[in-house]
C-alpha positions in Angstrom: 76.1 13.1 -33.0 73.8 15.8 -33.9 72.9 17.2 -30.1 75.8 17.4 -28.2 74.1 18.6 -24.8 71.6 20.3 -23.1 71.4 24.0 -22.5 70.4 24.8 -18.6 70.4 29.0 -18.2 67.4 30.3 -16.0 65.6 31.3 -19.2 65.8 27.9 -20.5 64.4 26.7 -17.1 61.6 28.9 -17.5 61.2 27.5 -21.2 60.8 23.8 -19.6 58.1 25.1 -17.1 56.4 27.6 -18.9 56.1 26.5 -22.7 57.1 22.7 -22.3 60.3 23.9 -24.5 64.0 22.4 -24.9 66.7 24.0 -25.2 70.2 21.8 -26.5 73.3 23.0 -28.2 73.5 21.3 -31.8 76.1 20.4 -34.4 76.6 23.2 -36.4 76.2 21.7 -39.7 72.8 20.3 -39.1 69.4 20.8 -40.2 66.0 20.6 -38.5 64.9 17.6 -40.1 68.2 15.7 -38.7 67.9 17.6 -35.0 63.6 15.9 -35.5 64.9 12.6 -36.2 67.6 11.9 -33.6 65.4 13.7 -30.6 62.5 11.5 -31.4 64.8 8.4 -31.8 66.7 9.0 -28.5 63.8 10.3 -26.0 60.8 8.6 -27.8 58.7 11.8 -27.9 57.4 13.6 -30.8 58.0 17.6 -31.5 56.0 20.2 -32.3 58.6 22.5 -34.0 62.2 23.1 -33.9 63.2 27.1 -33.9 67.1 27.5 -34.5 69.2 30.0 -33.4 73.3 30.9 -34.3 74.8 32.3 -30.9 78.6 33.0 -30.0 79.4 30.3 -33.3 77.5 27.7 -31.7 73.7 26.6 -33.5 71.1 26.6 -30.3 67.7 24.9 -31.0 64.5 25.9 -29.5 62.4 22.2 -29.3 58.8 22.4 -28.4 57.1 19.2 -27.3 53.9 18.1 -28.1 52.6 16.1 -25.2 52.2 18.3 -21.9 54.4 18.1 -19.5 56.7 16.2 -21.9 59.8 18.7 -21.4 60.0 18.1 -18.1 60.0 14.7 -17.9 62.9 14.5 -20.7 64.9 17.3 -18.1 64.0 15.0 -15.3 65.4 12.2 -17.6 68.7 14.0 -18.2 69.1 15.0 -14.6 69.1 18.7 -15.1 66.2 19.6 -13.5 
């Protein structure tokens, strides 16, 4: 399992609303082309680009969504939002 679960801060609230990002905390040993395949497998959507970050020994990606409005219906999906 390569995202382990959603990151909810007020910044990555702001991220959904604001630049129709993601935010999930991700297995450490995995790459962007792995993080692509299982988001678009699991919420049917298609990204835009991945940014990755290392914070506090856990690996944070940044997912941007093509479609408008597509991060919020995926945060509705989840029930964080």
């Amino acid at each position: 399992m390569i995202l382990i679960k959603p990151l909810m801060t007020e910044k990555a609230v702001k991220m959904i609303e604001l630049e129709n990002k993601l935010v999930f905390v991700v297995s450490r040993n995995s790459r962007k082309g792995d993080i692509k395949k299982e988001f678009e497998s699991t919420f049917d959507s298609k990204i835009l680009s991945i940014n990755v970050h290392i914070r506090k020994n856990q690996k944070i990606a940044f997912i941007k969504m093509k479609e408008a409005n597509a991060a919020i219906n995926i945060a509705t999906k989840l029930g964080v939002m």
